[in-house]
C-alpha positions as CSV (number, residue, x, y, z in Angstrom):
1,X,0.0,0.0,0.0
2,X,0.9,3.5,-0.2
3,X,3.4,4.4,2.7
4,X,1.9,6.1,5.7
5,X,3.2,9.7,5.4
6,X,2.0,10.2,1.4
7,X,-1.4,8.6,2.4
8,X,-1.8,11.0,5.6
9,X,-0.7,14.0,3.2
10,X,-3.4,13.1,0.6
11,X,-6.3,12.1,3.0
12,X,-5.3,16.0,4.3
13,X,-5.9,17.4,1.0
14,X,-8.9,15.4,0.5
15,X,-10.7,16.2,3.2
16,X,-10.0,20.1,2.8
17,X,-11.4,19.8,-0.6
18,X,-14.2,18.1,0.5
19,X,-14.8,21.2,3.4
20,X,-14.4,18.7,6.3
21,X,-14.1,20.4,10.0
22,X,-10.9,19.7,11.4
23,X,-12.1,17.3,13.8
24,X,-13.1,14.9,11.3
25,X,-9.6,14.8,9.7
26,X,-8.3,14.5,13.2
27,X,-10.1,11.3,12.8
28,X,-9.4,9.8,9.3
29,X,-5.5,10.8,10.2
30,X,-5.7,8.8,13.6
31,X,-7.4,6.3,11.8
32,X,-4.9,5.6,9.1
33,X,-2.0,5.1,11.5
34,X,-4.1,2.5,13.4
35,X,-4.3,1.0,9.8
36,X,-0.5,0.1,10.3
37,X,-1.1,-2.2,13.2
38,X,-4.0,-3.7,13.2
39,X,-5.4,-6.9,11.5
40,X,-8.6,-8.3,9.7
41,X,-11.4,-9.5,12.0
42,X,-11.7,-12.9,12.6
43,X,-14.9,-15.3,12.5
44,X,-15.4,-18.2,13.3
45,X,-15.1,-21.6,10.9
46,X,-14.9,-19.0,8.0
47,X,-12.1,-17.7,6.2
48,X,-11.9,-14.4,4.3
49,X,-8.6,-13.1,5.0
50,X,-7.1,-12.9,1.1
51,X,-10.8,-11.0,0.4
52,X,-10.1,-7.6,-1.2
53,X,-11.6,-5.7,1.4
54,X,-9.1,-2.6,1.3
55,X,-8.7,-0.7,-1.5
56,X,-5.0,0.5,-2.4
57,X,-6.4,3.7,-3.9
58,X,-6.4,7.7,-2.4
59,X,-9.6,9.2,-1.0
60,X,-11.4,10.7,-3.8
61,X,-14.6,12.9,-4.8
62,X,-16.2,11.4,-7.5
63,X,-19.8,12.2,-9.2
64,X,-22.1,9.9,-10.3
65,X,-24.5,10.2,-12.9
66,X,-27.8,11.0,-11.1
67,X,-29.4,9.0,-14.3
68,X,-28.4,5.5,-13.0
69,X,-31.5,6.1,-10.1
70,X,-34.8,6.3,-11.8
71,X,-36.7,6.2,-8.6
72,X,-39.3,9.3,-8.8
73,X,-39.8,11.8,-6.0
74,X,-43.6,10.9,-4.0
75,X,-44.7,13.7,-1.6
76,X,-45.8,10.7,0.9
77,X,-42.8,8.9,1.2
78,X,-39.6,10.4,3.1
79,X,-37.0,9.4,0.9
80,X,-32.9,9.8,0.5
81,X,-31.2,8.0,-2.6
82,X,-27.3,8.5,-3.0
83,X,-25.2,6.7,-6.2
84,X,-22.0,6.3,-5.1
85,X,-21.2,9.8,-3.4
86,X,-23.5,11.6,-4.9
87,X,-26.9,12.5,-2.8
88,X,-29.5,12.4,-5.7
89,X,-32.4,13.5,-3.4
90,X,-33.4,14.2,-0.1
91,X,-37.6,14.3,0.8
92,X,-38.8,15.0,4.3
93,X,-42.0,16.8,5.0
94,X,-41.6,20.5,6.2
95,X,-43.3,19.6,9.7
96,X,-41.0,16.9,10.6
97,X,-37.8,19.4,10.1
98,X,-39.7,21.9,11.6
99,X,-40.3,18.8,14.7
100,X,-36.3,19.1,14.7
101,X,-35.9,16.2,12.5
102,X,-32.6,16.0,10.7
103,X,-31.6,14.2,7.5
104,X,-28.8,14.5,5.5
105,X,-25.4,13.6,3.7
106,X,-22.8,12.5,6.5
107,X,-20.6,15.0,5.2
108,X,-23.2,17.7,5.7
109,X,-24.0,16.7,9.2
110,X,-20.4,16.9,10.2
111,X,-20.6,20.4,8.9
112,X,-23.6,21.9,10.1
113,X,-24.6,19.8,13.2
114,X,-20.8,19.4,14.8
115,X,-22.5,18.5,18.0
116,X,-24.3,15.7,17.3
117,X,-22.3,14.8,14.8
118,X,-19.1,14.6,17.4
119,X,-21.0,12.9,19.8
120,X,-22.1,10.1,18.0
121,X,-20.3,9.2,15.1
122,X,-18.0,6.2,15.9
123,X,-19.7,6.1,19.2
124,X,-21.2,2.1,18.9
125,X,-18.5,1.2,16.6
126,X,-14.9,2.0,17.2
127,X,-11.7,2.9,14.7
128,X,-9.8,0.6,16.6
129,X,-11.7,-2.5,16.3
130,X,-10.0,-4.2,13.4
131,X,-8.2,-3.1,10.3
132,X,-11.6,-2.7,8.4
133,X,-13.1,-0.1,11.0
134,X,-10.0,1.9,10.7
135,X,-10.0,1.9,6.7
136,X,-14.0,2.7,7.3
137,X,-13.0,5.8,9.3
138,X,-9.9,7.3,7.4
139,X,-11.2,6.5,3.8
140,X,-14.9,7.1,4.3
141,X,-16.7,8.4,1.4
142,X,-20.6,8.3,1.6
143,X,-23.0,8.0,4.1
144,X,-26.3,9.3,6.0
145,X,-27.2,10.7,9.2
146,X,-30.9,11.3,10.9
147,X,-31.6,12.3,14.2
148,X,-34.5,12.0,15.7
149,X,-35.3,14.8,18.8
150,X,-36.9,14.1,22.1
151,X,-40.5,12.2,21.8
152,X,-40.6,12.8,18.2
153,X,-42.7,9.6,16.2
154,X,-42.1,9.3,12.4
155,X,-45.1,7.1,11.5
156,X,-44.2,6.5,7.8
157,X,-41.0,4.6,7.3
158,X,-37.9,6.4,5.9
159,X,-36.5,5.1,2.8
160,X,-32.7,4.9,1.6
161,X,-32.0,3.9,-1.7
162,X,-28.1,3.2,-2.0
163,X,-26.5,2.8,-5.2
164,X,-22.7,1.3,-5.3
165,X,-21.2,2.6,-8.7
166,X,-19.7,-0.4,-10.1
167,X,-19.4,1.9,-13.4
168,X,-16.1,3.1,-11.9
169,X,-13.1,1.9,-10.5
170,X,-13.7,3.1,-6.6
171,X,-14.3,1.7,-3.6
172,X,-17.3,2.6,-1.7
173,X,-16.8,3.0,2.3
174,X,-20.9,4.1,3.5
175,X,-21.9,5.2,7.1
176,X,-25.2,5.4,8.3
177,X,-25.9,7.0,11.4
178,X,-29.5,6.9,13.4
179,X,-30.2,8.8,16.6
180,X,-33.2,8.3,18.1
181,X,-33.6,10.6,21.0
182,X,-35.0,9.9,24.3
183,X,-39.0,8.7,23.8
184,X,-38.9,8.8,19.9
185,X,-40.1,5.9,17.1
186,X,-38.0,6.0,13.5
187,X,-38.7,3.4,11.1
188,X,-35.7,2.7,8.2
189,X,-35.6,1.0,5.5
190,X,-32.5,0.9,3.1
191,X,-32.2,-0.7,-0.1
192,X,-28.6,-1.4,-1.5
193,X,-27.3,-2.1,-5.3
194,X,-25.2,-2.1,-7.5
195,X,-24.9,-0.7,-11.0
196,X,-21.8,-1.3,-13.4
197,X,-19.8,-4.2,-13.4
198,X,-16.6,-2.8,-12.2
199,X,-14.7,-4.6,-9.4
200,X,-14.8,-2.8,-6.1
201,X,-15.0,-3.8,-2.7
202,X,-18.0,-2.1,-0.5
203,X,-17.5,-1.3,3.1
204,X,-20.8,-0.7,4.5
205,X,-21.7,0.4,8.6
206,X,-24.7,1.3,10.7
207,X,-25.1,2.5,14.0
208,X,-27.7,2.5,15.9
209,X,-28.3,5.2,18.9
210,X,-31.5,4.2,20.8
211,X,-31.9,6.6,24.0
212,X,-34.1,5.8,26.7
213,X,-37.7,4.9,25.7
214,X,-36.9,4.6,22.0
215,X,-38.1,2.4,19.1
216,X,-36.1,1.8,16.1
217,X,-37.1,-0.2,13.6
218,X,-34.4,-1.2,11.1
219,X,-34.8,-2.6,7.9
220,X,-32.1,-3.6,4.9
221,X,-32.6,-5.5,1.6
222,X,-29.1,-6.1,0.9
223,X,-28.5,-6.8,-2.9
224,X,-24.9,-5.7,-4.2
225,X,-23.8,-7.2,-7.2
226,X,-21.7,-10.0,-8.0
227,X,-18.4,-8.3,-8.9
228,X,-18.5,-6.6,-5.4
229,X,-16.3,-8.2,-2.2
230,X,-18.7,-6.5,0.8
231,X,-17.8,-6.1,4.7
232,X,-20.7,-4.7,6.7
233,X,-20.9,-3.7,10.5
234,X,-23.5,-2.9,12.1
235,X,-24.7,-2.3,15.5
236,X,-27.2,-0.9,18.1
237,X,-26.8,0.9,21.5
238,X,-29.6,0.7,23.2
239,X,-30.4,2.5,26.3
240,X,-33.1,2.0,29.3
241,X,-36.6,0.6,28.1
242,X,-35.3,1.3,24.5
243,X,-36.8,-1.3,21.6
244,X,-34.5,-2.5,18.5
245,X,-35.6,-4.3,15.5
246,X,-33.5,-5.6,12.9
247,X,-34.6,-7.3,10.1
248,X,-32.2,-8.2,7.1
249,X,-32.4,-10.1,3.9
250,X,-29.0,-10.9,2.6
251,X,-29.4,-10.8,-1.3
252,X,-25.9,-10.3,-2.3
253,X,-24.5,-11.8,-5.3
254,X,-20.6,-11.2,-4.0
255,X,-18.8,-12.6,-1.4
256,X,-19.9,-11.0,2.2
257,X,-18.7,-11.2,5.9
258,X,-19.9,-9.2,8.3
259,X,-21.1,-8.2,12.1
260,X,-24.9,-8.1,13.7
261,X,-24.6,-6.2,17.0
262,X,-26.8,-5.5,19.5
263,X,-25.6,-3.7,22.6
264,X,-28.3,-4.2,25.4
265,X,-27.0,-1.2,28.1
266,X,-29.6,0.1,29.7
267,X,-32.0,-2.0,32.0
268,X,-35.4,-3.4,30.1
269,X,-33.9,-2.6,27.1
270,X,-35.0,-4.6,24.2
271,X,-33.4,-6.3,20.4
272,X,-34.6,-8.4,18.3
273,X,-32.2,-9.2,15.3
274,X,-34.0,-11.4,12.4
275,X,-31.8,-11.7,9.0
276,X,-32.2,-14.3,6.0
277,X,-29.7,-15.0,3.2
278,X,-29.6,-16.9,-0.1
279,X,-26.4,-17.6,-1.1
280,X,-26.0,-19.2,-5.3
281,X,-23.0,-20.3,-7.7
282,X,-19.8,-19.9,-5.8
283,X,-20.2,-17.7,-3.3
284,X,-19.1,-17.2,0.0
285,X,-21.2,-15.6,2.9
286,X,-20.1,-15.4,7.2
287,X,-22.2,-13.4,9.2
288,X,-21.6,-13.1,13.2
289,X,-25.0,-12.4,14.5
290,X,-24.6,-11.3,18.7
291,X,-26.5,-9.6,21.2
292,X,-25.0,-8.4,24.3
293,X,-27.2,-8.2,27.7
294,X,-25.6,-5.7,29.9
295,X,-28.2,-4.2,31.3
296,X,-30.6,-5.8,33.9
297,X,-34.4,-7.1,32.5
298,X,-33.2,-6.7,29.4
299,X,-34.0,-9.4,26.2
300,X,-31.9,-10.1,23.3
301,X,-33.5,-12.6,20.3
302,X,-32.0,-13.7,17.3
303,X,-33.2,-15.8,14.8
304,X,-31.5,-15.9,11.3
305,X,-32.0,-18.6,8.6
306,X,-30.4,-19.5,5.5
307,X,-30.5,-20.8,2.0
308,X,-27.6,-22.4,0.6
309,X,-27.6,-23.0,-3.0
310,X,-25.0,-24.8,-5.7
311,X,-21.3,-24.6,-4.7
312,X,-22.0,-21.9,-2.2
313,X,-21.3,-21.7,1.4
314,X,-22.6,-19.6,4.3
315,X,-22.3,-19.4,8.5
316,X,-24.0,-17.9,10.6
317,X,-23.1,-17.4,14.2
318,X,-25.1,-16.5,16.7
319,X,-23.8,-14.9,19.9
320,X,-25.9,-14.3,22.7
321,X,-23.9,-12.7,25.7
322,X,-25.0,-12.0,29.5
323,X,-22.8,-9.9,31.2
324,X,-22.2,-10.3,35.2
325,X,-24.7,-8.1,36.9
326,X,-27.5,-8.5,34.5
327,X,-30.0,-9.9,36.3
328,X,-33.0,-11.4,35.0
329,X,-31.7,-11.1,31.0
330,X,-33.2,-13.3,28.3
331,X,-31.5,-14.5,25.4
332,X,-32.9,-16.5,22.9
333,X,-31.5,-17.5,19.7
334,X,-32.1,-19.9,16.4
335,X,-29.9,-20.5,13.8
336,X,-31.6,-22.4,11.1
337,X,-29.7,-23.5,7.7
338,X,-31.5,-25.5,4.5
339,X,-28.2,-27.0,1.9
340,X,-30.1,-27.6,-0.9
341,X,-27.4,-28.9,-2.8
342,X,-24.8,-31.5,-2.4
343,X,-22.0,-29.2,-3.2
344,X,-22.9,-26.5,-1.2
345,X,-21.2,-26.1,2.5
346,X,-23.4,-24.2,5.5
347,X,-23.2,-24.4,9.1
348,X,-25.4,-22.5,11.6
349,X,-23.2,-22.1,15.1
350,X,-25.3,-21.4,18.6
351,X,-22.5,-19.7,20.8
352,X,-24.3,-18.7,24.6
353,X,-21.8,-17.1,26.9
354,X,-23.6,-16.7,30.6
355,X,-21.5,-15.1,33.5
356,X,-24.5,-14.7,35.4
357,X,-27.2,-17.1,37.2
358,X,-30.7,-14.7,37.4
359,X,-31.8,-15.5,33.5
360,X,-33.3,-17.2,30.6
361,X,-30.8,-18.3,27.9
362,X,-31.6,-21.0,25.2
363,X,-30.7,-21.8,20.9
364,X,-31.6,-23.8,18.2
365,X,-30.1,-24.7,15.6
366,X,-30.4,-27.0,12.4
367,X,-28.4,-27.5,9.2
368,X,-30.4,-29.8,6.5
369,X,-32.0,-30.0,3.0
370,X,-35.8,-29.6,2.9
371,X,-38.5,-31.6,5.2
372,X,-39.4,-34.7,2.8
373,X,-43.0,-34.3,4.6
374,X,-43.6,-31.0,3.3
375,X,-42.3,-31.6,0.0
376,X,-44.7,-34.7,0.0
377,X,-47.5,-33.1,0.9
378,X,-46.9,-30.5,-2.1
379,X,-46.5,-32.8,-5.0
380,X,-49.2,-35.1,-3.7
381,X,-50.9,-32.2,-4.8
382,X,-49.9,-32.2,-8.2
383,X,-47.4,-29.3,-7.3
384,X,-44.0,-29.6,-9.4
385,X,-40.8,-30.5,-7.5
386,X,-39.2,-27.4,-7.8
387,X,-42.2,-25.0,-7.4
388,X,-42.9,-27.0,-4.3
389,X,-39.0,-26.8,-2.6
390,X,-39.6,-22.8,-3.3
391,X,-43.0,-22.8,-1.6
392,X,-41.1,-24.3,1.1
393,X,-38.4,-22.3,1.0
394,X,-40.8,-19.1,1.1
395,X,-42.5,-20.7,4.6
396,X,-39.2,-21.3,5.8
397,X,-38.1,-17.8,5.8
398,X,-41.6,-16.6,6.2
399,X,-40.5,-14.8,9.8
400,X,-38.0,-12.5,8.7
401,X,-40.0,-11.3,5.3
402,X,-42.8,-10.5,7.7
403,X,-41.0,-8.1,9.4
404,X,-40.6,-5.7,7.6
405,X,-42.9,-2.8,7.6
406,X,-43.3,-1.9,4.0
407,X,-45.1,-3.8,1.7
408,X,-43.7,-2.6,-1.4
409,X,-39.9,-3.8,0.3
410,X,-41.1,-7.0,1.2
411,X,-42.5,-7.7,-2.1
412,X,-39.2,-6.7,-3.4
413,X,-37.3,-8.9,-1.6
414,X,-40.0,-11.7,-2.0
415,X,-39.3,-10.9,-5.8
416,X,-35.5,-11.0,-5.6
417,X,-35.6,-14.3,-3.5
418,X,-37.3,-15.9,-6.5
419,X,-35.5,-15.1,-9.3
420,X,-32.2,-16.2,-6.8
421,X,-33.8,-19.4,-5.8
422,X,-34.8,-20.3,-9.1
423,X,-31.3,-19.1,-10.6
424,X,-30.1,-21.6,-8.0
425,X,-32.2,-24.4,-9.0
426,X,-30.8,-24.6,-12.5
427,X,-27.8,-26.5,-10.8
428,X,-29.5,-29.2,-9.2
């Protein structure tokens, strides 16, 4: 890679061009000498280490061409789309920025609201984590931010369309930042893909900020194209009495690893972390899946299930942790796997780490090709066999899809999960 003192000197010219505030290259600059010494993350029973996950090229502003997002403006949804680093619109009703509601660029929230911006960027996740944080923070060139003020309800869901430009040769390192205040309810919904069929890898992270007494509801329908090597991170912090929801479907065509986090801090706090992936041809998918109970009375659920189709492999762990002193936590967790080929490779790990004797801790987990019974029934009923193995498949990962508060997303992803399973089904 570039050595340390050119690649401080441009990331200082970058960020003035791009009108950063000081303390933000204070951080990209601290950031890219932790670059130097630390490693990759590691997950367990998956291996991902000769990935190219970091980029050898300088921080630069490119446009997009607004063109590649055809998604038309609608006066009742709240809406952000970026391509690449390019914000192509931004729709929120006057009353809810008038309510204090903020949403914008990350770039333009470092600029205009320093003090939120300080206080909670790369305040769930830290640069120091692993090599991929600190390439996130020092190389970081996209990204959202919404705040949410004190007892403020968004009823309609928020709606983030994300386009990685694959039409050029740059990676694409996205934060997205979600404060909810103290006794306010956000829903969010992002949508990620790809356009172009360049190589790039795509570093993607989310936190999380629930305050006391918050709801957030967070949605993603992951579908970043095949050419594109992706590490996401994403994680809550969720205070007293606050509620998380996660729900996730893993569409990527390219090889993924990534981090589910739930930090339970604050006593009766609540998370509830649902994902499903579909993995097809040849690729590779690890996800860690935890949830941390730190606080006392608080419950932490996760239940994730996978497809695995051709020569593809995926893992799922799922970590549910109970910290000494948290007295009467739950944690709950199933990891549910269906191979349906011969070729393909899975595993579903339960990991349950208890230092703490007041609570309710339990898994479940299964690896296996469809229930013979159910198929049966189906083509007993003059249903064809592979019609019948999708119907299956569709019940199977019935409780994630109906989680997710928009109808027109779940359809979407109902949509994509066809065309993937029956691209998948053309190997058997």
């Amino acid at each position: 890679m570039t050595n340390l003192a050119e690649a401080k000197q441009q990331l200082t010219a970058a960020s003035q061009q791009n009108d950063e505030p000081a303390s933000l290259l204070e951080r990209r600059l601290a950031a890219r000498d932790l670059m130097a010494r630390l490693h990759l993350p590691r997950m367990q029973r998956f291996k991902f280490q000769d990935w190219p996950l970091v980029a050898d090229q300088p921080l630069q502003w490119v446009a997009s061409d607004p063109k590649l997002e055809a998604i038309a403006p609608d006066d009742e949804v709240i809406r952000v789309t970026q391509v690449g680093q390019t914000t192509v619109q931004i729709h929120i009703p006057e009353r809810l920025r008038a309510a204090g509601v903020v949403l914008t660029d990350i770039f333009t929230a470092a600029r205009q609201y320093p003090e939120l911006f300080e206080k909670y960027f790369m305040s769930a996740i830290k640069a120091d984590e692993n090599l991929l944080t600190a390439y996130h923070v020092a190389y970081l060139n996209a990204g959202l931010f919404l705040y949410v003020p004190k007892n403020v309800e968004i009823e309609k869901p928020i709606e983030a369309e994300l386009v990685q430009d694959n039409t050029q040769d740059q990676p694409l390192l996205s934060h997205i930042l979600v404060v909810a205040d103290r006794g306010s309810k956000v829903k969010f919904i992002q949508h990620l893909t790809t356009v172009g069929d360049q190589a790039n890898p795509a570093n993607m992270m989310i936190e999380l900020i629930a305050r006391d007494n918050s709801e957030i509801d967070f949605s993603s329908l992951d579908e970043l194209g095949a050419q594109t090597h992706t590490y996401f991170k994403r994680r809550a912090d969720i205070g007293r009495d606050a509620h998380v929801e996660w729900a996730v479907g893993l569409m990527n065509d390219g090889d993924t690893v990534g981090d589910m986090d739930s930090e339970l801090l604050g006593e009766g706090g609540y998370a509830n972390s649902k994902m499903i992936a579909v993995t097809t041809r040849q690729q590779e998918v690890g996800v860690n899946n935890r949830v941390t109970n730190r606080g006392k009375h608080t419950t932490g659920l996760i239940n994730q299930r996978g497809v695995i189709l051709e020569k593809s492999e995926l893992i799922f762990n799922g970590i549910g942790q109970i910290i000494h002193g948290a007295h009467g936590a739950k944690a709950d967790q199933q990891n549910r796997v269906l191979i349906m080929s011969d070729q393909a490779r899975g595993d579903a790990n339960p990991i349950l780490l208890i230092d703490e004797n007041d609570v309710e801790a339990g898994h479940a987990a299964s690896v296996g090709p469809v229930d013979p019974h159910q198929m049966y029934y189906l083509m007993s009923r003059g249903i064809p066999r592979k019609q019948a193995e999708r119907m299956v498949i569709r019940g199977f990962l019935g409780a994630v899809l109906s989680a997710i508060p928009a109808a027109d997303v779940r359809n979407k992803l109902v949509d994509i999960l066809e065309r993937k399973l029956t691209d998948g089904q053309q190997y058997q």
